[in-house]
Backbone atoms as SQL, in Angstrom:
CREATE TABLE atoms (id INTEGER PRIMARY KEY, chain TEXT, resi INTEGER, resn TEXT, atom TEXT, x REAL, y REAL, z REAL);
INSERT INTO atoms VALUES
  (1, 'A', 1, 'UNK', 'N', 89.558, -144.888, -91.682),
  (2, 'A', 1, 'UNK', 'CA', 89.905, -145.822, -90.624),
  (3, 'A', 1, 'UNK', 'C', 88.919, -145.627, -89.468),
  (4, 'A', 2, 'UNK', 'N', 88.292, -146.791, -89.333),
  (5, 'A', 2, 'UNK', 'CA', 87.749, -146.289, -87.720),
  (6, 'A', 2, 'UNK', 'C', 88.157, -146.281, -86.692),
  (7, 'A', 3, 'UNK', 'N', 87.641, -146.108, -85.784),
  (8, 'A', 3, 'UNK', 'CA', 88.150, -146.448, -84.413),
  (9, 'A', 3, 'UNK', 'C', 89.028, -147.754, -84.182),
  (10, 'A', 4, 'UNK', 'N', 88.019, -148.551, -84.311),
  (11, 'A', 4, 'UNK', 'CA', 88.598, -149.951, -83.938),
  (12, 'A', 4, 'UNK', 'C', 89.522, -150.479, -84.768),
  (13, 'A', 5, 'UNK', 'N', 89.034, -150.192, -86.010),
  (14, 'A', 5, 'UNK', 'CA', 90.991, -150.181, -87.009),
  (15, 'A', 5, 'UNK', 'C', 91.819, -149.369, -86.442),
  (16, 'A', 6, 'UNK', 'N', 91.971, -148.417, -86.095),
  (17, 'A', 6, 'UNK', 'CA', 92.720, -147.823, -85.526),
  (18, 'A', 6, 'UNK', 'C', 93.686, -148.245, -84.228),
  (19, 'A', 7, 'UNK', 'N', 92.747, -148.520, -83.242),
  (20, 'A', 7, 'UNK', 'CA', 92.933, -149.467, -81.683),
  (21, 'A', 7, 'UNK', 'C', 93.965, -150.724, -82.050),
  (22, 'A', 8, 'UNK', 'N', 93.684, -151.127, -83.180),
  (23, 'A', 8, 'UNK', 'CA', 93.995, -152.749, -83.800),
  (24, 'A', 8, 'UNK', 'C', 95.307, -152.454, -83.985),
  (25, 'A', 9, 'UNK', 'N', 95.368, -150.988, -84.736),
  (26, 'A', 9, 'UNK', 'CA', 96.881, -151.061, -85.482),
  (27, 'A', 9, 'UNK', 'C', 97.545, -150.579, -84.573),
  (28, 'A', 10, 'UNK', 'N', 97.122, -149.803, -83.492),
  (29, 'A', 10, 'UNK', 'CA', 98.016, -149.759, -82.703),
  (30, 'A', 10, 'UNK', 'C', 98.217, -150.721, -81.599),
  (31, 'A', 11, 'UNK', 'N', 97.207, -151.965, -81.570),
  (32, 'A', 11, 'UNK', 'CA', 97.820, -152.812, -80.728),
  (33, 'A', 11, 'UNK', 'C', 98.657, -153.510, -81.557),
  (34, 'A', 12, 'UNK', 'N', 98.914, -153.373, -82.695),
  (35, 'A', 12, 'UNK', 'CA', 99.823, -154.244, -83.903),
  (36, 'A', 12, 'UNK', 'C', 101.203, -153.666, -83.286),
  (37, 'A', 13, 'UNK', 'N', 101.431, -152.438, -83.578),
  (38, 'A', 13, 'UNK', 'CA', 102.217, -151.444, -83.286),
  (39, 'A', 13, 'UNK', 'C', 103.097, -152.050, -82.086),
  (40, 'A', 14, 'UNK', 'N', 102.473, -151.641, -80.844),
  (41, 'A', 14, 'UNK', 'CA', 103.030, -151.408, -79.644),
  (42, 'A', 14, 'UNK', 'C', 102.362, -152.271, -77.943),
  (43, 'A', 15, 'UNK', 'N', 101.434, -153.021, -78.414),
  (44, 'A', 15, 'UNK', 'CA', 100.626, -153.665, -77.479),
  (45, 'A', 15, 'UNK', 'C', 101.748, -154.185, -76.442),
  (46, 'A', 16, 'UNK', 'N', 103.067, -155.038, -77.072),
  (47, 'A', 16, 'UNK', 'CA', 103.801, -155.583, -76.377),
  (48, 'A', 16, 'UNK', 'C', 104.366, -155.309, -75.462),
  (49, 'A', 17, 'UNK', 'N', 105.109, -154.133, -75.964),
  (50, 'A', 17, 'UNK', 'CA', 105.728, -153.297, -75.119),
  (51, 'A', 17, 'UNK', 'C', 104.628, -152.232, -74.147),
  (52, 'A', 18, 'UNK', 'N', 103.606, -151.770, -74.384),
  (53, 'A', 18, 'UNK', 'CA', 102.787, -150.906, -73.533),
  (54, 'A', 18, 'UNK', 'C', 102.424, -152.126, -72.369),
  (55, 'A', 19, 'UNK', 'N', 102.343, -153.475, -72.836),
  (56, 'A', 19, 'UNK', 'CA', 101.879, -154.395, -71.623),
  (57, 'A', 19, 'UNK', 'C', 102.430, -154.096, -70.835),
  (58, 'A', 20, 'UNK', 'N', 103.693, -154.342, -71.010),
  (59, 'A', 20, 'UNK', 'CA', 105.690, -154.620, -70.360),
  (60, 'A', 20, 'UNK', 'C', 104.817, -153.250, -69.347),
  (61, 'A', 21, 'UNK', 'N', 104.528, -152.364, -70.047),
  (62, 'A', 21, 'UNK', 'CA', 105.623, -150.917, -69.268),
  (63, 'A', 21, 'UNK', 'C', 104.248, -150.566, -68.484),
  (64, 'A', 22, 'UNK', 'N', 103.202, -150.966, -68.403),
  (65, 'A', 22, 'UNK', 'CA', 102.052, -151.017, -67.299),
  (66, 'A', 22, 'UNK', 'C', 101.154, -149.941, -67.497),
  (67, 'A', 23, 'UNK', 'N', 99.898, -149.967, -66.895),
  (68, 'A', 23, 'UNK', 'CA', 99.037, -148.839, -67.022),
  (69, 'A', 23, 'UNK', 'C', 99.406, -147.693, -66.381),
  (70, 'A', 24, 'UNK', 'N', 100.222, -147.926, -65.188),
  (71, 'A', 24, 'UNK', 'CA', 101.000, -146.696, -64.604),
  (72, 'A', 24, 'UNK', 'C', 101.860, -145.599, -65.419),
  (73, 'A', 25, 'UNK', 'N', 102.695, -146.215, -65.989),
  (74, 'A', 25, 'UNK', 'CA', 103.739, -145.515, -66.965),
  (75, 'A', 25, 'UNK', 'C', 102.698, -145.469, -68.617),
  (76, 'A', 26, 'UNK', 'N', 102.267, -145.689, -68.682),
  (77, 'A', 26, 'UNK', 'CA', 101.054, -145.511, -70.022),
  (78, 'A', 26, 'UNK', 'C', 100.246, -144.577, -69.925),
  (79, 'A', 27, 'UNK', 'N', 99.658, -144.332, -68.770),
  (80, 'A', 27, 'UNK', 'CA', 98.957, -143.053, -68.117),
  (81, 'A', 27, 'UNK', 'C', 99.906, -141.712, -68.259),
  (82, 'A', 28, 'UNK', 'N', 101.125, -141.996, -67.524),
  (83, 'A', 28, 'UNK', 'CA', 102.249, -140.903, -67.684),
  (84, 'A', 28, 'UNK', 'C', 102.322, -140.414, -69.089),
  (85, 'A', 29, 'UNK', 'N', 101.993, -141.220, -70.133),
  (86, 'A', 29, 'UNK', 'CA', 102.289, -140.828, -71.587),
  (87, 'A', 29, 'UNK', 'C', 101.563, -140.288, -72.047),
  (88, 'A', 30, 'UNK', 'N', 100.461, -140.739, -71.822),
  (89, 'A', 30, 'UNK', 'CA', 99.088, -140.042, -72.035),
  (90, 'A', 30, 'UNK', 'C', 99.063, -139.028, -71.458),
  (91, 'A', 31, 'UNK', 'N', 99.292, -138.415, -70.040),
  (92, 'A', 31, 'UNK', 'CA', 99.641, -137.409, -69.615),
  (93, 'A', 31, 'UNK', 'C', 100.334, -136.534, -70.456),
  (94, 'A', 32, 'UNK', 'N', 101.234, -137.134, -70.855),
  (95, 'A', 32, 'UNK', 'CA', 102.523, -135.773, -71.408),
  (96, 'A', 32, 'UNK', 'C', 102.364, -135.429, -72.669),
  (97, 'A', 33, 'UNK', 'N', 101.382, -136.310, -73.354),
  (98, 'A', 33, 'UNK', 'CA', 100.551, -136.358, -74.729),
  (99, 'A', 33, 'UNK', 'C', 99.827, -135.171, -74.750),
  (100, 'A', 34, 'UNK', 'N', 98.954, -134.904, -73.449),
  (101, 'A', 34, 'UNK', 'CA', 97.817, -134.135, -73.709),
  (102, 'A', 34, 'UNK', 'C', 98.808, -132.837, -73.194),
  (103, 'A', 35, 'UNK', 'N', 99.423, -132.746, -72.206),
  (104, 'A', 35, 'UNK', 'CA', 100.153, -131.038, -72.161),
  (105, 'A', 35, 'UNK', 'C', 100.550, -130.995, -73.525),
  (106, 'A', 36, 'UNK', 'N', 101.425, -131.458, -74.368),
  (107, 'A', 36, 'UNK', 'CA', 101.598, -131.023, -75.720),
  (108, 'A', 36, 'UNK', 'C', 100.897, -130.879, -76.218),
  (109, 'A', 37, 'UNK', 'N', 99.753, -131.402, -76.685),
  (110, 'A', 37, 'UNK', 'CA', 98.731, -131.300, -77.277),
  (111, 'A', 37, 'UNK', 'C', 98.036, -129.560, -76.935),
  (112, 'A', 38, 'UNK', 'N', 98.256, -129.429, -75.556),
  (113, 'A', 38, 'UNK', 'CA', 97.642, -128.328, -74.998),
  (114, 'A', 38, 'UNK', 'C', 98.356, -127.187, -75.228),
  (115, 'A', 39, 'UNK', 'N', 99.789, -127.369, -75.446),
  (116, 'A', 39, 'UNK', 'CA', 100.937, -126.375, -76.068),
  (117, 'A', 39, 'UNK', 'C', 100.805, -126.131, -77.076),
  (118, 'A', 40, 'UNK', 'N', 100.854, -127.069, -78.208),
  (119, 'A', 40, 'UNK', 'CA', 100.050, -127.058, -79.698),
  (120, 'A', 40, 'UNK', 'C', 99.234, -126.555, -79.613),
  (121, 'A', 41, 'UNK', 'N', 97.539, -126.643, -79.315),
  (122, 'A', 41, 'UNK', 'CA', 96.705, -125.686, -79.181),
  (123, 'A', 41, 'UNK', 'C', 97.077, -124.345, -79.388),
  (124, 'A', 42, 'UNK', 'N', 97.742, -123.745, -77.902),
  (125, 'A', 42, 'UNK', 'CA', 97.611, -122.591, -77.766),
  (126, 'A', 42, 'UNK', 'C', 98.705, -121.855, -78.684),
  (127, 'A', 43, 'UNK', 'N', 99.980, -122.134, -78.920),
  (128, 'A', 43, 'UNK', 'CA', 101.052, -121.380, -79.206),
  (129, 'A', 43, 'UNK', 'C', 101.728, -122.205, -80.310),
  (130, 'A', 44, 'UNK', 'N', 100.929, -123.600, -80.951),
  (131, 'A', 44, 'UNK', 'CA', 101.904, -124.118, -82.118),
  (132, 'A', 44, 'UNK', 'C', 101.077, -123.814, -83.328),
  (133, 'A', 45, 'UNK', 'N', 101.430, -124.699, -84.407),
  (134, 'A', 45, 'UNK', 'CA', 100.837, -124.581, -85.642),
  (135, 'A', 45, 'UNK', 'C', 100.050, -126.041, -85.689),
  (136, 'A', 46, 'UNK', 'N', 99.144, -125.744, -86.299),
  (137, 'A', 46, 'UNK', 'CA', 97.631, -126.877, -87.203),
  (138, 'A', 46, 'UNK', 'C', 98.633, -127.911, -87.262),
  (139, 'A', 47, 'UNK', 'N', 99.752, -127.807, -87.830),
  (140, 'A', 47, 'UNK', 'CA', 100.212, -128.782, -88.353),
  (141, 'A', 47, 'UNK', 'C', 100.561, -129.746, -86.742),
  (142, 'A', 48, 'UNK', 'N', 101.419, -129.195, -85.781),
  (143, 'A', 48, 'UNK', 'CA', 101.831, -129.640, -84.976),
  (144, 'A', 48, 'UNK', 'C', 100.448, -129.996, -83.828),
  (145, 'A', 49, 'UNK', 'N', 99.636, -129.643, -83.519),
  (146, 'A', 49, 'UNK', 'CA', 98.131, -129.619, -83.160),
  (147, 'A', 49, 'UNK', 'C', 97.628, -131.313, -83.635),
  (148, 'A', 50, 'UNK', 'N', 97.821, -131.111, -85.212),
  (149, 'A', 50, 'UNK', 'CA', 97.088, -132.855, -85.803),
  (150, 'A', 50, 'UNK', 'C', 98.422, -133.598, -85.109),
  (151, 'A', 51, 'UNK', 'N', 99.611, -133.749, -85.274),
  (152, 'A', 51, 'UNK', 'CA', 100.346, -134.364, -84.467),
  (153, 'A', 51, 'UNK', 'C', 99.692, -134.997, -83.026),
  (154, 'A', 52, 'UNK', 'N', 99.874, -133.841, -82.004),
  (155, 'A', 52, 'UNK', 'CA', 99.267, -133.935, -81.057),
  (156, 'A', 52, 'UNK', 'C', 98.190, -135.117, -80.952),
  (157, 'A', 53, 'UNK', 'N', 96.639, -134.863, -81.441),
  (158, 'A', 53, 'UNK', 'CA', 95.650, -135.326, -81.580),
  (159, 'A', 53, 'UNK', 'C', 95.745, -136.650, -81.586),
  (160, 'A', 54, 'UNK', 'N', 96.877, -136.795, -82.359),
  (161, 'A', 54, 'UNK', 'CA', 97.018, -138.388, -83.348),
  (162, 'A', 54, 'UNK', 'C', 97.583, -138.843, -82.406),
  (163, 'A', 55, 'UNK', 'N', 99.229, -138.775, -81.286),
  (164, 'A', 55, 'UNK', 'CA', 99.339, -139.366, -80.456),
  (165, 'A', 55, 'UNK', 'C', 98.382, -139.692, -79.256),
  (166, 'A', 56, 'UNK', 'N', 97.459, -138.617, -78.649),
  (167, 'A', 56, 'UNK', 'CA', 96.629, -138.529, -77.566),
  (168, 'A', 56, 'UNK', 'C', 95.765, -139.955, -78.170),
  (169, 'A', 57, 'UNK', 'N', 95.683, -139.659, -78.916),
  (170, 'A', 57, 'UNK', 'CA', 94.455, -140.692, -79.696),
  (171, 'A', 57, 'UNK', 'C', 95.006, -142.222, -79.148),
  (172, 'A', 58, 'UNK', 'N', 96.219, -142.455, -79.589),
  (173, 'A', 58, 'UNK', 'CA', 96.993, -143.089, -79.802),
  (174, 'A', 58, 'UNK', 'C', 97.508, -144.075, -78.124),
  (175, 'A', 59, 'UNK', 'N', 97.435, -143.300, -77.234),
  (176, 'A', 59, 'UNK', 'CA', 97.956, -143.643, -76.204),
  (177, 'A', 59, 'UNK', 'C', 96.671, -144.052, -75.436),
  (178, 'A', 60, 'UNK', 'N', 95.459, -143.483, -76.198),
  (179, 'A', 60, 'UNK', 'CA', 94.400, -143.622, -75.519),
  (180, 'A', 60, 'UNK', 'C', 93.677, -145.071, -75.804),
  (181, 'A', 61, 'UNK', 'N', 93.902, -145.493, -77.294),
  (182, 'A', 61, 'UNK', 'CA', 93.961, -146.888, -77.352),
  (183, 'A', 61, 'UNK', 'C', 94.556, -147.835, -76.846),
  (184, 'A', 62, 'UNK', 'N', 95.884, -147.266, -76.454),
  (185, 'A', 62, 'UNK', 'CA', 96.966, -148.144, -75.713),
  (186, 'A', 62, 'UNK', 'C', 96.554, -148.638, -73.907),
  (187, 'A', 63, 'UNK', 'N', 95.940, -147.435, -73.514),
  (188, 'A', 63, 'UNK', 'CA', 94.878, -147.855, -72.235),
  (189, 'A', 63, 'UNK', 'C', 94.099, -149.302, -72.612),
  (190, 'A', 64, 'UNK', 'N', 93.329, -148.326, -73.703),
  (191, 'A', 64, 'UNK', 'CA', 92.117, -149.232, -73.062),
  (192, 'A', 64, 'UNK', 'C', 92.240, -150.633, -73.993),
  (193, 'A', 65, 'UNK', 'N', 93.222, -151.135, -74.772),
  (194, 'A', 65, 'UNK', 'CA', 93.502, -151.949, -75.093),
  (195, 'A', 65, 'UNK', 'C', 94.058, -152.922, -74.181),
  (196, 'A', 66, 'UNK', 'N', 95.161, -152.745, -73.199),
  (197, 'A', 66, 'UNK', 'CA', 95.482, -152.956, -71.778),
  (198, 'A', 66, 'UNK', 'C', 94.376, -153.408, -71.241),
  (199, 'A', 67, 'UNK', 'N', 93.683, -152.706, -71.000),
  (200, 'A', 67, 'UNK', 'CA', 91.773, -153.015, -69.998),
  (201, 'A', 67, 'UNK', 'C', 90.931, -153.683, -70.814),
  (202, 'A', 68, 'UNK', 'N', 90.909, -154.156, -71.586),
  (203, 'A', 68, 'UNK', 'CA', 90.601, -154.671, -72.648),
  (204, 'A', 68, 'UNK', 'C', 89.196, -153.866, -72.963),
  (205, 'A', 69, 'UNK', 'N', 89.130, -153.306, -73.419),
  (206, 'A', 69, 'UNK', 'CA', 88.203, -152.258, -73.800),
  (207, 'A', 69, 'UNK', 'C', 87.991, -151.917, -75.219),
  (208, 'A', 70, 'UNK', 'N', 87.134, -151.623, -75.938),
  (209, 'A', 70, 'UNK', 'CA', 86.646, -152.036, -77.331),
  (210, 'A', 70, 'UNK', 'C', 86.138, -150.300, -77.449),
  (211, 'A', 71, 'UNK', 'N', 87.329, -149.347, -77.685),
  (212, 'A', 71, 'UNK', 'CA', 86.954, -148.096, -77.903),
  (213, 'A', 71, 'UNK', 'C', 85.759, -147.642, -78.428),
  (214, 'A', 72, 'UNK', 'N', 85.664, -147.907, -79.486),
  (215, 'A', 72, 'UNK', 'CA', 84.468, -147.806, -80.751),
  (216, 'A', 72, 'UNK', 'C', 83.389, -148.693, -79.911),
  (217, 'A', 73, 'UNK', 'N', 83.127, -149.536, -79.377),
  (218, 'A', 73, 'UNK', 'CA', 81.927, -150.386, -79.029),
  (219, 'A', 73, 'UNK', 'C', 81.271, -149.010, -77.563),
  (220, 'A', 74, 'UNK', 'N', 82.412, -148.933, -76.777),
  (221, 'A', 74, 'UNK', 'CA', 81.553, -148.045, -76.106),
  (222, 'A', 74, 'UNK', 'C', 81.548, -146.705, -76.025),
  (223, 'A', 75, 'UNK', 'N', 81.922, -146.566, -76.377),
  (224, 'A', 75, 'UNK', 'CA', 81.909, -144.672, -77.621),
  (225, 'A', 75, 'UNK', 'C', 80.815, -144.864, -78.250),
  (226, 'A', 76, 'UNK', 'N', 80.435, -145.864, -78.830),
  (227, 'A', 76, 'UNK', 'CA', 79.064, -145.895, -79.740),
  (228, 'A', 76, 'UNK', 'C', 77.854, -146.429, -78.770),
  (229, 'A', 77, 'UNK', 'N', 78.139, -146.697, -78.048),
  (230, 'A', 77, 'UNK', 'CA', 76.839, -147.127, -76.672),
  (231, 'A', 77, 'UNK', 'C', 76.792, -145.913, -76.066),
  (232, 'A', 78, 'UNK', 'N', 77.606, -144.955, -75.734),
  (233, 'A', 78, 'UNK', 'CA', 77.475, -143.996, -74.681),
  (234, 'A', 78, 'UNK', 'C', 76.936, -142.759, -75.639),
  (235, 'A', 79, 'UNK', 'N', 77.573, -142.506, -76.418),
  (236, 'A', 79, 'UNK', 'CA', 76.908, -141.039, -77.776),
  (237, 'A', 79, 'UNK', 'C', 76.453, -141.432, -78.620),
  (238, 'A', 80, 'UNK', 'N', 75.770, -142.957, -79.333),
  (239, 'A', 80, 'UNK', 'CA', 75.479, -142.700, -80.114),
  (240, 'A', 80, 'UNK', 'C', 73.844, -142.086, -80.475),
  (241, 'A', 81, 'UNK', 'N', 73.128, -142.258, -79.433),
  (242, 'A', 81, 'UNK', 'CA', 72.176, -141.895, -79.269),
  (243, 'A', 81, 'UNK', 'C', 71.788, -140.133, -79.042),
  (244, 'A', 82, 'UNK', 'N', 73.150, -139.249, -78.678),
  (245, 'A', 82, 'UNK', 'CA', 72.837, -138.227, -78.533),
  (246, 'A', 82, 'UNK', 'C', 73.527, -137.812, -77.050),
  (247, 'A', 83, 'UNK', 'N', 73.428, -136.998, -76.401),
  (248, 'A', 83, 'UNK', 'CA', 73.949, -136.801, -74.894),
  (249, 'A', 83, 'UNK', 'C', 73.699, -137.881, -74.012),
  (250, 'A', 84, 'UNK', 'N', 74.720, -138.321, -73.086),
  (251, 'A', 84, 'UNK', 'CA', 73.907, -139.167, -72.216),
  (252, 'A', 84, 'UNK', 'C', 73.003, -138.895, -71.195),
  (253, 'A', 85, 'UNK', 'N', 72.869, -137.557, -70.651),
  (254, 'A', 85, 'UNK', 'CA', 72.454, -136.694, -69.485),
  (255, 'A', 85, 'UNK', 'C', 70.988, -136.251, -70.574),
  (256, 'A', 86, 'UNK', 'N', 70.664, -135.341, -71.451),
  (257, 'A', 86, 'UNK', 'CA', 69.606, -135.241, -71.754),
  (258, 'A', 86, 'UNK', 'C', 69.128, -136.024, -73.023),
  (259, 'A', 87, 'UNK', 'N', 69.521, -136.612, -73.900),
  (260, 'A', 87, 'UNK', 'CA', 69.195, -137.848, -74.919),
  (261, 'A', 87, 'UNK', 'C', 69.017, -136.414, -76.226),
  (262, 'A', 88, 'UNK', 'N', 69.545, -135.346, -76.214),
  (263, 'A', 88, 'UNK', 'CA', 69.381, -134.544, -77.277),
  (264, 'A', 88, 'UNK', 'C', 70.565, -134.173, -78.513),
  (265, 'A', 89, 'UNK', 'N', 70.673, -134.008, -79.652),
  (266, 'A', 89, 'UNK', 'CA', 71.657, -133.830, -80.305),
  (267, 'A', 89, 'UNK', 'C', 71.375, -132.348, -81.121),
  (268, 'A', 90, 'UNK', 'N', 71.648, -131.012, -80.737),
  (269, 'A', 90, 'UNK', 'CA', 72.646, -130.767, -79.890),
  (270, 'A', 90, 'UNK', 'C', 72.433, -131.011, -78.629),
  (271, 'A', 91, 'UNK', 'N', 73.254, -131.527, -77.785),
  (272, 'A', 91, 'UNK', 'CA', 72.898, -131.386, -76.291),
  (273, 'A', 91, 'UNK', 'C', 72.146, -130.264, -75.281),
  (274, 'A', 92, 'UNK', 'N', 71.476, -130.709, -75.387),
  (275, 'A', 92, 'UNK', 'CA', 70.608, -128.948, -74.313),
  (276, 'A', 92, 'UNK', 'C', 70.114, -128.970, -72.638),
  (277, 'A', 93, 'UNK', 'N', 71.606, -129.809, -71.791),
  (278, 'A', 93, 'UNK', 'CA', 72.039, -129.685, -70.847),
  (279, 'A', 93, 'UNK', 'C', 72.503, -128.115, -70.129),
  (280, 'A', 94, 'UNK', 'N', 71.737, -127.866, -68.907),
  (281, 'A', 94, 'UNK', 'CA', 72.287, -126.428, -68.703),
  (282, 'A', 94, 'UNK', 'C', 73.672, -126.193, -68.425),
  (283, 'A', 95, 'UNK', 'N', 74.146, -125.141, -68.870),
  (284, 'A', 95, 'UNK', 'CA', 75.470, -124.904, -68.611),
  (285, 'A', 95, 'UNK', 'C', 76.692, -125.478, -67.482);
């Protein structure tokens, strides 16, 4: 699945209701997405971790679907070339 399949199915999903409930309260989710996510990390299991990932992911389409924003289009304009700061892959920006 790519990106933008991805973005799609979740505007299939939930677009309606994320409209309704605003970028304000969508942000909040995304918020509370990534502390779990960050709990998972440190103190859960792999299993609960890909969970995580998959919602963060998830809420993050739900933004920029809202803003109308084409995840994959500028994700692939901004890295696909390599870093944006030094144009290198690995990046060899100083610390």
């Amino acid at each position: 699945m790519t990106i933008r399949e991805f973005q799609t199915a979740i505007e299939d999903i939930y677009l309606t209701k994320d409209r309704d409930r605003g970028i304000p309260a969508n942000i909040a989710w995304l918020v509370e997405e990534l502390g779990e996510l960050a709990q998972a990390l440190r103190k859960g299991s792999m299993a609960e971790a890909e969970e995580e990932f998959a919602d963060v992911l998830a809420w993050l389409c739900t933004l920029a679907s809202i803003a109308g924003v084409d995840l994959e289009e500028v994700a692939g304009r901004k890295y696909a070339h390599g870093c944006p700061k030094c144009g290198d892959t690995p990046c060899t920006c100083p610390a």
